[in-house]
Residue, then its C-alpha position, 0 to 999 in steps of 0.5 A: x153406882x160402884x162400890x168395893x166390888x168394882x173397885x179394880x174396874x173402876x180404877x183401871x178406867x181412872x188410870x186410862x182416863x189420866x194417860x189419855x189426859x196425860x197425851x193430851x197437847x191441848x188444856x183442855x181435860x176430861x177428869x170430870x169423868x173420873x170416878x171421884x166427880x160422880x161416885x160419891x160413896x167412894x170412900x176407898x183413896x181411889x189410886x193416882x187421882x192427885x197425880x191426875x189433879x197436879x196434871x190438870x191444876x199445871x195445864x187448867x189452874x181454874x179446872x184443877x182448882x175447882x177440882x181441888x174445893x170439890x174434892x176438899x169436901x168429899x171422901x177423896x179429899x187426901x188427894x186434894x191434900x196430896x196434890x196441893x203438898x206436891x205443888x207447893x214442893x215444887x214451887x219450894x224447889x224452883x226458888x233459884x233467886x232471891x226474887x222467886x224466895x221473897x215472893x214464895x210465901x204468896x203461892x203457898x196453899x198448903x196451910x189452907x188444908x190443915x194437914x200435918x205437914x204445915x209446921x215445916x211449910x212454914x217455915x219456907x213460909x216464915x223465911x219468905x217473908x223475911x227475904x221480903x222484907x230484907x229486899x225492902x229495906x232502902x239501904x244495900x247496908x241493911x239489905x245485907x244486915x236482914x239477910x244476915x238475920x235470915x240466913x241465922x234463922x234458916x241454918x237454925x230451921x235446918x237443924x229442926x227439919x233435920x230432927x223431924x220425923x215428917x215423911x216429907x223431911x228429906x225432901x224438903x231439907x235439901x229445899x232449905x239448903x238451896x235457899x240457904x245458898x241462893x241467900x248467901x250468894x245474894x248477899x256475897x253479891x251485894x258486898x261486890x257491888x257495894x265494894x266495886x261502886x266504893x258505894x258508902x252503905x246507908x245503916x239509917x233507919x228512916x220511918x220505922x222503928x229499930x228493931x232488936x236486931x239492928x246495930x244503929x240502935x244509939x244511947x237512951x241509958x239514962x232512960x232506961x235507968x230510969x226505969x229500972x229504979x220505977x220498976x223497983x218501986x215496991x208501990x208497983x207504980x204503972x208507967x208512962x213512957x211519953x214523947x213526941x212521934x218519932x222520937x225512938x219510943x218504939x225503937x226503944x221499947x224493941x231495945x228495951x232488954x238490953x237496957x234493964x236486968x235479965x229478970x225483966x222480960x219485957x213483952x211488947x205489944x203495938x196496939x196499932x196492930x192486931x189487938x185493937x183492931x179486934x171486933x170483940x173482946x175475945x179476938x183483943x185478949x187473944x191477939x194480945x196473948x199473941x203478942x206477949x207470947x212473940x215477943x217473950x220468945x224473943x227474950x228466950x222465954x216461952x209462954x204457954x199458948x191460948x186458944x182463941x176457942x176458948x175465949x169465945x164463953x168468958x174472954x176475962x176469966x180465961x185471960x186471967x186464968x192464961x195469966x196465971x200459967x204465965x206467972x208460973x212460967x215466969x218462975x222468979x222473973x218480971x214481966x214488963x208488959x209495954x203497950x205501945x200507942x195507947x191512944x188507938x186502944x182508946x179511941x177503940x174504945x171510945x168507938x164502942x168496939x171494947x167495954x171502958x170497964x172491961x179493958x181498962x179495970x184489967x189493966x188495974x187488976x194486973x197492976x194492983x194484984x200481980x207483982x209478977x206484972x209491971x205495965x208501962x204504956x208508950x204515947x205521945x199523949x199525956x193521961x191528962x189529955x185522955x181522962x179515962x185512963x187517968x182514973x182507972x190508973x193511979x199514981x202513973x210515973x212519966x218518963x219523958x223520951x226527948x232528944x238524944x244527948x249530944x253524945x249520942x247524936x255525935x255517934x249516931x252521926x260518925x259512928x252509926x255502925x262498925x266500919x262505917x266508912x263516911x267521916x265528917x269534918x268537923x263543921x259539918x258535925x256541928x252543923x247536923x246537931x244544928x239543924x237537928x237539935x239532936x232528934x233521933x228521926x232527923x239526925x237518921x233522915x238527914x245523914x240518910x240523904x248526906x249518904x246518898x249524896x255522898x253516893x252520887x259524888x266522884x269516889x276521890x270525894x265520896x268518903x268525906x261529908x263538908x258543910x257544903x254537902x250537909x246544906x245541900x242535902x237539906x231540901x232533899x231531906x225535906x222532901x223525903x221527910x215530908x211525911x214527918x212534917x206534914x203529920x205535925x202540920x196536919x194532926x198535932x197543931x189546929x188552924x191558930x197553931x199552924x199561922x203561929x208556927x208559919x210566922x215565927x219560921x218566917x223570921x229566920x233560923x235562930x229568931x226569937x219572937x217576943x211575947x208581946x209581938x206574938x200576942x199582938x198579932x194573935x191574940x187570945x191564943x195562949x191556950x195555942x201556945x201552951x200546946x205548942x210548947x207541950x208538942x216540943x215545937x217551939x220552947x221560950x227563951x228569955x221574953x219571947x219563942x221560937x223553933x226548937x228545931x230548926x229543920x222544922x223551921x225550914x219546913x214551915x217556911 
C-alpha cells in the first residue's frame, strides 16, 4: 500500500497513465489503474487526477461519471470537484446563442457538489432560466420584453462578479460578458424581423398572470383603493380577495405594489406551488418563508433567512420566532402577506397532510397579535363554501375583483403597450367589449388571436382591425381558449348547470329566458341557478337570465 514515502513514485506512474490515456483515439480508458481507485488511504490531493477525469468524462461520460461518485466519497474528492467546476466552465463558455444559454442550466452539475463557487454558478444558473422562459413566451413582442429584463439583471450580475474576490471570478466575468451579447443580438435580431415582416407584436398575456415586469398590466385602481382604506382599519380585519378564475386575482396580486403606499410591502405567496405541496409542517412553514422572502426582495426589502434544519424540532416556535426577526426588519413598514389559491391549502388539509389547528390558528395569531401583519387570502371561493376557514377568521372583509371597466378594457384593447401599432375602427371596438363583457382573460385571448390575423393579412391591411376581422377571429379564439371554457364546463357547473347553460346558449346572443320557461324545463333547480349566478355565468334581467358573456355563449353552443 503506498503511502507519504512513495508519493513521488506513485505520482510518476499516475502522470504515465494520463499521457498514455491521453494518446489514446479510442474511449476506451485505463484509469481504473491510477492510484485514486485502489490507494484508499491516500489522502495527499494526488497531482493532475481531475485533469485525468475531464479526459475520461469528454471521451466516456458513463466511466468518468462513475469515476466522479467514487471519488466524491473518497480522500480525493477535490478532484472530483475540480473536474466537474472545469466542465460546467467550459459548457459556460461554449454558449455562442441563445438556444445553447436557455438550455444551460440543465447541464450544470456543480451545485450537487457544494463547493464555494455555487453563488456565482448560479447566477449562469439563474439567467438561464430566465432566457428559457423569455424564449417560451408565444409573442416576439414579449420574447424581447423578457429578454430586456434578463439583460438588466445580467449587467447587474456583472458588477457583483466583478467584486467578487472567488478565484474563478476573472474567468467567468468575460462568460457573463458573451451572454450579455449573445442576448443583445438576439434581441436586435428579433426587432429586424419584426420590423422587415411589419409584423404587429402581440403584448397579450393569455394563460398566466402578469408579472410585475410586464407593461400590459390594465386599471383595478378602484380595487386597489379598496384595500388600502381595509387595511387601514385599525380592527386589522383579514381580507378576502374573491372573483372568478381568470379574471387578474393573481395578476393583481404580482401588481399589487404599485397600487398601495411604499410602507406596505406585499409578500405574495401561490399556495399552488411549493408551500402546499410540502409533506409536513416543517417543509410548509419553510417553503412559505421562501416565498415571503422572494417576493419582498422584489419590493426592495430583505428578510432574514430560515433554515429548514431548524424546523425539523418545533416547525411553529421557530416560524414565529422568523416572524419576529421579520418584524424588526420591517422596521415602520406593513407586510401584506397575499396567499393566492387558498382553496389548495385547504384541500391539503382536508387530505391529512397539515393539522386544521396548526395552520389555520397560525393564521389567526398572525392577524390578532402582529399589527406588523396584514393578511389577504385570493380565491374563487367564498369562506361560506369552506366552512373551516370561517371560524378560524372572523370578521373577513370581500373585495370582489370583476370585469374590468369600460375604460380599462378600452385601453387593454387600443392601447395595451406604448407604440402599439395595430388600431381599431371603432365598431370593431364596440364589438371586442361585446362579445367580451370586458373580462380581462377574454379581451387578451381575443385581441391575441385578432393579432395573429391581422399578422397573416397583406401589410397594405395589417395595421387595421374591421369588425370583419374581430368576427373572424371568434373561432379561433375559442378554440385556443378551450382550456378556459372547458374549466367552467368540467369543474364550476354539476351535470343540471351545464344543460341549463346549453339551453339558454342555444337561444341566440342576447337572449333572455323567463323564469317560468327555465323552471318548466328544470325543475327543482334553484339551487343550480343560484351557483350559476354566484359563478358570474348567467345574471337575471327583469323576469328572466341569460349569458353574462357572450363569448361564453358561443361556447356552449
Amino acid at each position: 500500500m503506498a503511502t507519504c514515502h512513495f508519493y513521488p513514485f506513485v505520482t510518476l506512474c499516475n502522470s504515465l497513465l494520463y499521457q498514455f490515456d491521453k494518446q489514446r483515439t479510442d474511449n476506451k480508458t485505463i484509469l481504473r489503474w491510477h492510484s485514486a481507485f485502489w490507494d484508499e488511504l491516500q489522502y495527499i490531493p494526488l497531482i493532475g487526477l481531475d485533469k485525468h477525469l475531464i479526459l475520461v468524462i469528454e471521451r466516456n461520460p458513463v466511466q468518468g461519471q462513475a469515476a466522479v461518485e467514487y471519488l466524491n466519497n473518497s480522500h480525493q474528492r477535490w478532484a472530483a470537484q475540480a473536474a466537474q467546476i472545469e466542465l460546467d466552465i467550459r459548457g459556460l463558455e461554449s454558449c455562442a446563442n441563445v438556444e445553447a444559454i436557455r438550455n444551460a442550466h440543465r447541464n450544470l452539475a456543480t451545485s450537487e457538489l457544494g463547493n464555494p463557487l455555487n453563488t456565482l454558478l448560479n447566477i449562469f444558473s439563474r439567467i438561464s432560466q430566465d432566457v428559457d422562459a423569455a424564449l417560451n413566451q408565444q409573442s416576439i413582442y414579449n420574447q424581447r420584453q423578457a429578454l430586456n429584463i434578463v439583460t438588466d439583471i445580467l449587467n447587474a450580475q456583472l458588477r457583483e462578479i466583478t467584486r467578487s474576490s472567488n478565484d474563478y471570478a476573472p474567468r467567468l466575468y468575460p462568460i457573463a460578458q458573451s451572454w450579455l451579447n449573445v442576448i443583445t443580438i438576439h434581441i436586435e435580431e428579433l426587432v429586424k424581423a419584426t420590423e422587415l415582416e411589419q409584423e404587429i407584436d402581440s403584448p397579450y398575456i393569455n394563460g398566466n398572470p402578469i408579472t410585475l415586469e410586464q407593461e400590459i398590466f390594465t386599471g383595478r385602481d378602484d380595487i386597489g383603493l379598496r384595500i388600502e382604506q381595509l387595511l387601514l382599519d385599525r380592527r386589522r380585519p383579514p381580507l378576502l380577495l374573491y372573483g372568478q378564475r381568470r379574471m387578474g386575482k393573481t395578476s393583481l396580486l404580482n401588481n399589487i405594489g404599485k397600487l398601495l403606499p411604499s410602507n406596505i410591502i406585499p409578500m405574495f405567496v401561490d399556495l399552488q406551488g411549493a408551500p402546499s405541496s410540502a409533506s409536513d409542517h416543517a417543509g410548509f412553514l419553510y417553503n412559505l418563508a421562501k416565498e415571503m422572502e422572494k417576493s419582498a426582495k422584489k419590493q426592495g426589502l430583505t428578510l432574514p433567512c430560515l433554515a429548514r434544519e431548524v424546523l425539523k424540532s418545533d416547525p411553529f416556535t421557530y416560524f414565529y420566532e422568523w416572524l419576529d426577526n421579520v418584524e424588526q426588519a420591517l422596521e415602520q413598514n406593513t407586510a401584506l402577506l397575499a396567499l393566492d389559491e387558498f382553496e389548495v391549502l385547504d384541500n391539503a388539509i382536508a387530505k391529512g397532510r397539515f393539522d386544521e389547528q396548526d395552520v389555520l390558528g397560525m393564521l389567526r395569531h398572525l392577524i390578532q397579535h402582529r399589527p406588523r401583519f396584514k393578511v389577504l387570502l385570493a380565491g374563487s371561493h367564498t369562506l361560506e363554501e369552506y366552512q373551516r376557514w370561517a371560524s378560524y377568521l372572523i370578521n373577513v372583509q370581500v373585495v370582489h375583483i370583476s370585469y374590468l371597466k369600460e375604460a380599462e378594457a378600452r385601453q387593454l384593447i387600443e392601447r395595451p403597450v406604448k407604440d402599439f401599432t395595430l388600431r381599431y375602427e371603432p365598431n370593431a371596438v364596440e364589438r371586442v367589449l361585446q362579445l367580451t363583457r370586458c373580462h380581462p382573460f377574454l379581451v387578451q385571448l381575443l385581441c391575441a388571436e385578432i393579432i395573429v390575423l391581422k399578422n397573416e393579412q397583406d401589410p397594405s391591411i395589417r395595421r387595421l382591425a374591421t369588425l370583419a376581422d374581430v368576427e373572424a377571429a371568434i373561432p379561433e379564439a375559442l378554440q385556443s381558449g378551450g382550456f378556459f371554457f372547458a374549466d367552467i364546463q368540467n369543474n364550476q357547473v354539476d351535470a343540471t348547470g351545464q344543460a341549463i347553460l346549453r339551453f339558454i346558449a342555444a337561444q341566440g346572443e342576447g337572449a333572455i329566458v323567463s323564469h317560468q320557461t327555465l323552471l318548466q324545463q328544470f325543475p327543482d333547480a334553484d339551487i343550480t341557478f343560484n351557483l350559476l349566478l354566484q359563478r358570474e355565468l348567467i345574471e337575471e334581467v327583469d323576469d328572466g337570465y341569460r349569458f353574462q358573456v357572450e363569448l361564453i355563449r358561443r361556447w356552449f353552443i
